[in-house]
PyMOL CGO cylinders between C-alpha atoms (Angstrom):
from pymol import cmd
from pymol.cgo import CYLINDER

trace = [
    CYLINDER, -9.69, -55.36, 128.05, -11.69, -56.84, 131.17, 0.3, 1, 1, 1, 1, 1, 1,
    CYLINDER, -11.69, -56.84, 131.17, -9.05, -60.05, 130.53, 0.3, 1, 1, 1, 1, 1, 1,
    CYLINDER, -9.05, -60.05, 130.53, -5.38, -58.16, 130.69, 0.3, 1, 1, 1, 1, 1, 1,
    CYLINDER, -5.38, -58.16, 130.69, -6.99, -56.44, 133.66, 0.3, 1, 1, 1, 1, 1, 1,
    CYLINDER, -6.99, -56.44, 133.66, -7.52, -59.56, 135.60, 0.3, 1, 1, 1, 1, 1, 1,
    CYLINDER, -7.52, -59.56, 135.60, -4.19, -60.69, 134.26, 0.3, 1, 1, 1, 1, 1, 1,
    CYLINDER, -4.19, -60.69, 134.26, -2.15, -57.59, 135.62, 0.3, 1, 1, 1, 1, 1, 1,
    CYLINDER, -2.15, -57.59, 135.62, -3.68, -58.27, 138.83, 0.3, 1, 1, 1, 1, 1, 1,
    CYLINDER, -3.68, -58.27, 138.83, -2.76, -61.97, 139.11, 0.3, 1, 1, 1, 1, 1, 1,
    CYLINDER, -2.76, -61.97, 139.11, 1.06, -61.16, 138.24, 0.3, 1, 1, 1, 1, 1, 1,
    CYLINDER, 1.06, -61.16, 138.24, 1.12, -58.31, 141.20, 0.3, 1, 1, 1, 1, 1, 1,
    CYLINDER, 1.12, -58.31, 141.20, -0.24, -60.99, 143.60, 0.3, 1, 1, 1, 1, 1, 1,
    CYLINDER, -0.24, -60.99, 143.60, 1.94, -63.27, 142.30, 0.3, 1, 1, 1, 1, 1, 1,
    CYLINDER, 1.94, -63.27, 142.30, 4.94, -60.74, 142.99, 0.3, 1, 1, 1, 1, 1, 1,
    CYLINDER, 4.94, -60.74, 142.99, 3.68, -59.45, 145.99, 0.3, 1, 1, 1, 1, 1, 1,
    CYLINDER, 3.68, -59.45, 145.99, 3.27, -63.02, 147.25, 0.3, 1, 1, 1, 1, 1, 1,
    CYLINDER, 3.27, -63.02, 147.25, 7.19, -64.06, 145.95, 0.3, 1, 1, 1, 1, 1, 1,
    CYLINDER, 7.19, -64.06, 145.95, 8.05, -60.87, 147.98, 0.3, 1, 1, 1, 1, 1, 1,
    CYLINDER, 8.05, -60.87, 147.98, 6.64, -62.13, 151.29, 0.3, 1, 1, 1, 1, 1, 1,
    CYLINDER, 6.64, -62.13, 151.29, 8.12, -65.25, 150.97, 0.3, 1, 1, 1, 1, 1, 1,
    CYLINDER, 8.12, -65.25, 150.97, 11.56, -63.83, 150.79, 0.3, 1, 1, 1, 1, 1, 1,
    CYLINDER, 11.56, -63.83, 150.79, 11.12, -61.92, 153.55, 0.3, 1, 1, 1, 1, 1, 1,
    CYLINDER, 11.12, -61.92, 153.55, 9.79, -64.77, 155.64, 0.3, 1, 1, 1, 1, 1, 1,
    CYLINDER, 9.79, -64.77, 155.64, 12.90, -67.12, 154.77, 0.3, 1, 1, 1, 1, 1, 1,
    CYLINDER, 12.90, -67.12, 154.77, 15.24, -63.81, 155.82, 0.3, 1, 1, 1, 1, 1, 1,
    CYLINDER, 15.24, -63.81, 155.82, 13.24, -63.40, 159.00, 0.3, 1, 1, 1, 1, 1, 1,
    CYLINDER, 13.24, -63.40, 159.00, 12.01, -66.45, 160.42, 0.3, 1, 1, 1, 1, 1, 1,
    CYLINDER, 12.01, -66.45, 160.42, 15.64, -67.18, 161.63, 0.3, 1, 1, 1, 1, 1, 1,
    CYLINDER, 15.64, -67.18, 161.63, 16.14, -64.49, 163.27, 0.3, 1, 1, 1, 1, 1, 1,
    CYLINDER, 16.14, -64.49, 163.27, 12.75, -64.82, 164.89, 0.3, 1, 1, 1, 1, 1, 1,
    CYLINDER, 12.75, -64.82, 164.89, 13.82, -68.04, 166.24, 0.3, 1, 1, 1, 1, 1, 1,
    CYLINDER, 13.82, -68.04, 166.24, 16.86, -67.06, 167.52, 0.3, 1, 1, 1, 1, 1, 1,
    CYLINDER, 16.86, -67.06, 167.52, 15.16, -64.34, 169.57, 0.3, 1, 1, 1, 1, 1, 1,
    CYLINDER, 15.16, -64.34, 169.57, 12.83, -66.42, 171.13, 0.3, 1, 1, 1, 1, 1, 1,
    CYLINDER, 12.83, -66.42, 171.13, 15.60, -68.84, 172.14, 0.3, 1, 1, 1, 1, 1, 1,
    CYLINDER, 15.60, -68.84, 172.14, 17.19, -66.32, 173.82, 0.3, 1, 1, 1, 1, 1, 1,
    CYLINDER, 17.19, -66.32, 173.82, 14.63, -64.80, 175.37, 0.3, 1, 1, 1, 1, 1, 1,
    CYLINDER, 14.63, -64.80, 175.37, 13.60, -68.00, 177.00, 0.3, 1, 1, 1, 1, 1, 1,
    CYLINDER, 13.60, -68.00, 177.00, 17.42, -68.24, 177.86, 0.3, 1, 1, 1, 1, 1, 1,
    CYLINDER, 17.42, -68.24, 177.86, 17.37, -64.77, 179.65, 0.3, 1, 1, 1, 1, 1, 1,
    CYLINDER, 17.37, -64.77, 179.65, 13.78, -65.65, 181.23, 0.3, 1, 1, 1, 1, 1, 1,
    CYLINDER, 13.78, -65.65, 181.23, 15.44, -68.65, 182.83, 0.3, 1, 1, 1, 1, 1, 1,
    CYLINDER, 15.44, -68.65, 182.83, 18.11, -66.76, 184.21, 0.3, 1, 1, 1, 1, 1, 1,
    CYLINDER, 18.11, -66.76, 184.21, 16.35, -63.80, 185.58, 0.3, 1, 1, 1, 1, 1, 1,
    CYLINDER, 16.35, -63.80, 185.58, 13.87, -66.11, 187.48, 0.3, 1, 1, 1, 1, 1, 1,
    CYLINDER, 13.87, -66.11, 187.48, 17.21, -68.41, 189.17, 0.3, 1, 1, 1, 1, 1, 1,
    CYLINDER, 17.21, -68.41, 189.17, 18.76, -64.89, 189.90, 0.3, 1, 1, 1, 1, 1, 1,
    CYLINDER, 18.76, -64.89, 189.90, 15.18, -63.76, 191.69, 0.3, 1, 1, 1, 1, 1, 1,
    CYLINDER, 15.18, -63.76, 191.69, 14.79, -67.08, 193.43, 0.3, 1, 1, 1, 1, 1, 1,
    CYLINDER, 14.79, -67.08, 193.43, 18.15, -67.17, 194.79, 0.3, 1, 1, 1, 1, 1, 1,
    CYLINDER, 18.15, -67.17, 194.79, 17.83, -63.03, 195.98, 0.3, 1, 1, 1, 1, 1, 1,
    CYLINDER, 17.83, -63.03, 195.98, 14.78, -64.41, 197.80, 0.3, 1, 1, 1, 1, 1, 1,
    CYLINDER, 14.78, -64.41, 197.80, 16.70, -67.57, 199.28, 0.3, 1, 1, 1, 1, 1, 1,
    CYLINDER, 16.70, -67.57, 199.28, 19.52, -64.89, 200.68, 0.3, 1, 1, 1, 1, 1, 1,
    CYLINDER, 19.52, -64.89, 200.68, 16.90, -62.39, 202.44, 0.3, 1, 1, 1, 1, 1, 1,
    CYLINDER, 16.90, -62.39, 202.44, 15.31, -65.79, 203.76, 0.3, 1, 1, 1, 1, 1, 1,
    CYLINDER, 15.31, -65.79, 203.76, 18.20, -66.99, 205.28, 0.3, 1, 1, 1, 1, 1, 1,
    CYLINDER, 18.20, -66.99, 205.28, 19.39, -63.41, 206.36, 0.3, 1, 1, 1, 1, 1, 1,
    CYLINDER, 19.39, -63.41, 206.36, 16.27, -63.32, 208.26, 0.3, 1, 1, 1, 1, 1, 1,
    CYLINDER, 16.27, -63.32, 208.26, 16.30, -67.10, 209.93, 0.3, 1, 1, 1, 1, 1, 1,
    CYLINDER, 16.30, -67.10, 209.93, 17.77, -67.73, 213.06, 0.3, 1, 1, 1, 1, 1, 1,
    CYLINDER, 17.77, -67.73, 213.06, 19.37, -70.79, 212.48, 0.3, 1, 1, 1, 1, 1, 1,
    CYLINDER, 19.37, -70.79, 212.48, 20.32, -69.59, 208.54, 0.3, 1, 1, 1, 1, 1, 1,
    CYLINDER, 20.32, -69.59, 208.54, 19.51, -73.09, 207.06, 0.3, 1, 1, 1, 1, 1, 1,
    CYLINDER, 19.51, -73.09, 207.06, 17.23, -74.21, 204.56, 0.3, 1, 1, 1, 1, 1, 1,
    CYLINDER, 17.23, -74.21, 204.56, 15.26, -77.86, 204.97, 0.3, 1, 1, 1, 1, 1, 1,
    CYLINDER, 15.26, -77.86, 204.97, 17.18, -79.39, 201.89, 0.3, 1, 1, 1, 1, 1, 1,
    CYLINDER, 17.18, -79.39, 201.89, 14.50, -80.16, 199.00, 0.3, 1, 1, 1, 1, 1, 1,
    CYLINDER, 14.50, -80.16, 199.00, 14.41, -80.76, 195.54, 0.3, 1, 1, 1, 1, 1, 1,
    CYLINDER, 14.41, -80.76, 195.54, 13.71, -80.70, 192.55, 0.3, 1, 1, 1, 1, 1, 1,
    CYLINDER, 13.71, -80.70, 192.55, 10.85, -79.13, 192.53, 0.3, 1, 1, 1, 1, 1, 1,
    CYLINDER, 10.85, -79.13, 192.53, 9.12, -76.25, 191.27, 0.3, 1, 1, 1, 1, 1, 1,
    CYLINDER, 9.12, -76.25, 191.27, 6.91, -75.92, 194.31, 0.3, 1, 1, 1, 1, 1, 1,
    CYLINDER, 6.91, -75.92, 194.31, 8.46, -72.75, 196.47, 0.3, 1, 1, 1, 1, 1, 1,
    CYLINDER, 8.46, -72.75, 196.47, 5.78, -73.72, 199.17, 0.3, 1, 1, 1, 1, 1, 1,
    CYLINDER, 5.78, -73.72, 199.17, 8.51, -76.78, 199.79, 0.3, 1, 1, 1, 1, 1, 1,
    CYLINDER, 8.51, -76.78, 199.79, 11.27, -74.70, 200.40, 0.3, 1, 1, 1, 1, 1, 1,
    CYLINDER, 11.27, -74.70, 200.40, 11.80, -73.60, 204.20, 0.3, 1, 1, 1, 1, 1, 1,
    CYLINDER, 11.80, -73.60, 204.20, 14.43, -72.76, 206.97, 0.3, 1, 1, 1, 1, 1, 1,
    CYLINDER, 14.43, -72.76, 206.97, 14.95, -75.09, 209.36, 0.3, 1, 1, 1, 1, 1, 1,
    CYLINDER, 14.95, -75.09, 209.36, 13.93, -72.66, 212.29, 0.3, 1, 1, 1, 1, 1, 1,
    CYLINDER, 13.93, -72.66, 212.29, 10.38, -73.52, 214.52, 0.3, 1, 1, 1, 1, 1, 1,
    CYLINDER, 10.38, -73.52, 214.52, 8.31, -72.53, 213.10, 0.3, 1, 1, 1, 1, 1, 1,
    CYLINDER, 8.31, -72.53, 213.10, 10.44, -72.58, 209.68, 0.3, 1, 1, 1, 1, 1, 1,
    CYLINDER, 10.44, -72.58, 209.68, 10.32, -69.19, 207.52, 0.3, 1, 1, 1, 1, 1, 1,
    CYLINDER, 10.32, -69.19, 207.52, 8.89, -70.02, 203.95, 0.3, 1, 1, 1, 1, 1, 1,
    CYLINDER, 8.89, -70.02, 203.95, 10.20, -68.94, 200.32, 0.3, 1, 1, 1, 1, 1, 1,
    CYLINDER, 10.20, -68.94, 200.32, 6.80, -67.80, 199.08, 0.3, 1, 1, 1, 1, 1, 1,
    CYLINDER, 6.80, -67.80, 199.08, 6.80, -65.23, 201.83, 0.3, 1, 1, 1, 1, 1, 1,
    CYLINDER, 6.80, -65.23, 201.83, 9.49, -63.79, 199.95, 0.3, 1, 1, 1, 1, 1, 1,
    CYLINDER, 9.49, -63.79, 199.95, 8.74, -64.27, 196.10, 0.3, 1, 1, 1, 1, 1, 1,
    CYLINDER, 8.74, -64.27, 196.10, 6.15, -62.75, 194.10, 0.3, 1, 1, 1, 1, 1, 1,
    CYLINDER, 6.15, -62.75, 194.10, 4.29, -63.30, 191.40, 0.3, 1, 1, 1, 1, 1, 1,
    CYLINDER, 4.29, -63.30, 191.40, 3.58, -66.60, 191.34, 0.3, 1, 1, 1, 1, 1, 1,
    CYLINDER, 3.58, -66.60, 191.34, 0.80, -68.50, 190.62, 0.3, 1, 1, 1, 1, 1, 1,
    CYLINDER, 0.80, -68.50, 190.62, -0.46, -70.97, 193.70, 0.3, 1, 1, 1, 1, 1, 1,
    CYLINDER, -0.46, -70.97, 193.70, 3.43, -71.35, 195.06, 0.3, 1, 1, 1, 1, 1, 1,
    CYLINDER, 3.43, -71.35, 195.06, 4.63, -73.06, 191.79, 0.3, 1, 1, 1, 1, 1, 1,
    CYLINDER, 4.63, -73.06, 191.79, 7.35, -70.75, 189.32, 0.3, 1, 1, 1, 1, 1, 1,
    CYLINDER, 7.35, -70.75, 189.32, 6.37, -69.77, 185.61, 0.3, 1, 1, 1, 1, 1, 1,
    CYLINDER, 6.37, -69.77, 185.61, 9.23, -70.90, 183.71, 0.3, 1, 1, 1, 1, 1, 1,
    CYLINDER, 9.23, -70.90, 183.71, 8.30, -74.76, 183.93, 0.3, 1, 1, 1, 1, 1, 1,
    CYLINDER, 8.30, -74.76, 183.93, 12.13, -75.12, 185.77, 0.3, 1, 1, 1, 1, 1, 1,
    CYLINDER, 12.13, -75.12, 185.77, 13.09, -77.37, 188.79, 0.3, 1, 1, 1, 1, 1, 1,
    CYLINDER, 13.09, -77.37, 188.79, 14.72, -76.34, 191.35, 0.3, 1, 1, 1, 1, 1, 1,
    CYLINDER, 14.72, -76.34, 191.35, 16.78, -78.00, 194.06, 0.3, 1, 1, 1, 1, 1, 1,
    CYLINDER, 16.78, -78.00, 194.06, 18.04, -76.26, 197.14, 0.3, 1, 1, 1, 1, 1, 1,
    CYLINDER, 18.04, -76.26, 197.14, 20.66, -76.97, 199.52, 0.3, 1, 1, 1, 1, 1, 1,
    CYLINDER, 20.66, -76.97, 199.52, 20.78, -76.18, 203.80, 0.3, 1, 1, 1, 1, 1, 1,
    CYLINDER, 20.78, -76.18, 203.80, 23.71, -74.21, 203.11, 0.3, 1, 1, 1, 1, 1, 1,
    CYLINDER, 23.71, -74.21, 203.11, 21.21, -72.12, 200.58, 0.3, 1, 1, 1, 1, 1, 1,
    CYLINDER, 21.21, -72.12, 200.58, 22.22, -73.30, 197.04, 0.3, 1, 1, 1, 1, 1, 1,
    CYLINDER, 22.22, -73.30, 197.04, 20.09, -73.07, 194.23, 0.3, 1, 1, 1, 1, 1, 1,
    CYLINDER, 20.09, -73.07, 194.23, 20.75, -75.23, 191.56, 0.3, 1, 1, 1, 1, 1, 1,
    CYLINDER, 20.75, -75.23, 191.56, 18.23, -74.64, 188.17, 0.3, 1, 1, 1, 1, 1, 1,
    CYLINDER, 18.23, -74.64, 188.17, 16.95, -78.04, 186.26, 0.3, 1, 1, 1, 1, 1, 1,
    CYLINDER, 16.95, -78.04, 186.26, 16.13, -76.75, 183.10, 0.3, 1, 1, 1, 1, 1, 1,
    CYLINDER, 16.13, -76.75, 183.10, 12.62, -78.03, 181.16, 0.3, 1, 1, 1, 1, 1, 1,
]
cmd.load_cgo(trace, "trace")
């Protein structure tokens, strides 16, 4: 009795086993997908901040140029050409010792472009 017992319960973890790994092989791509894009939309929202940040900097500098520099990911390097020069970090937040989180370069022009070097 003891043995069909034990049996029963080796052919539900068997099924309940085959189940999961149908549902992983439906889901997993999806999963991936979604973390693609959410590393996609990551990537843009942090160019879009950095170049908000770039404008008010500029808007604010008397001469409205920025010391060319790039790429980097250090927003410490990026200032106006004015004496003494305005600095990006002043106006981003949320970053940890001057350096972005995405892991993205960055290169900016005088005129103010941003351009985004993707890891």
């Amino acid at each position: 009795m003891q043995e069909k017992a034990g049996l029963g319960f080796f052919y539900e973890t068997v099924a309940v086993v085959v189940i999961l790994g149908i549902l992983a092989a439906v889901a997993i791509p999806d999963i991936g997908r979604m973390v693609g894009k959410s590393k996609s939309e990551s990537y843009e929202s942090e160019l879009h901040h950095i170049q908000t940040a770039v404008t008010q900097m500029l808007t604010d500098s008397a001469t409205g140029a920025l010391q060319p520099v790039g790429p980097t990911a250090d927003m410490g390097q990026v200032k106006t050409s004015d004496t003494p020069p305005l600095v990006l970090t002043d106006y981003l937040h949320g970053l940890d010792e001057n350096s972005v989180r995405s892991g993205c370069n960055y290169i900016f022009t005088a005129n103010g472009t941003v351009a985004q070097m993707l890891p």
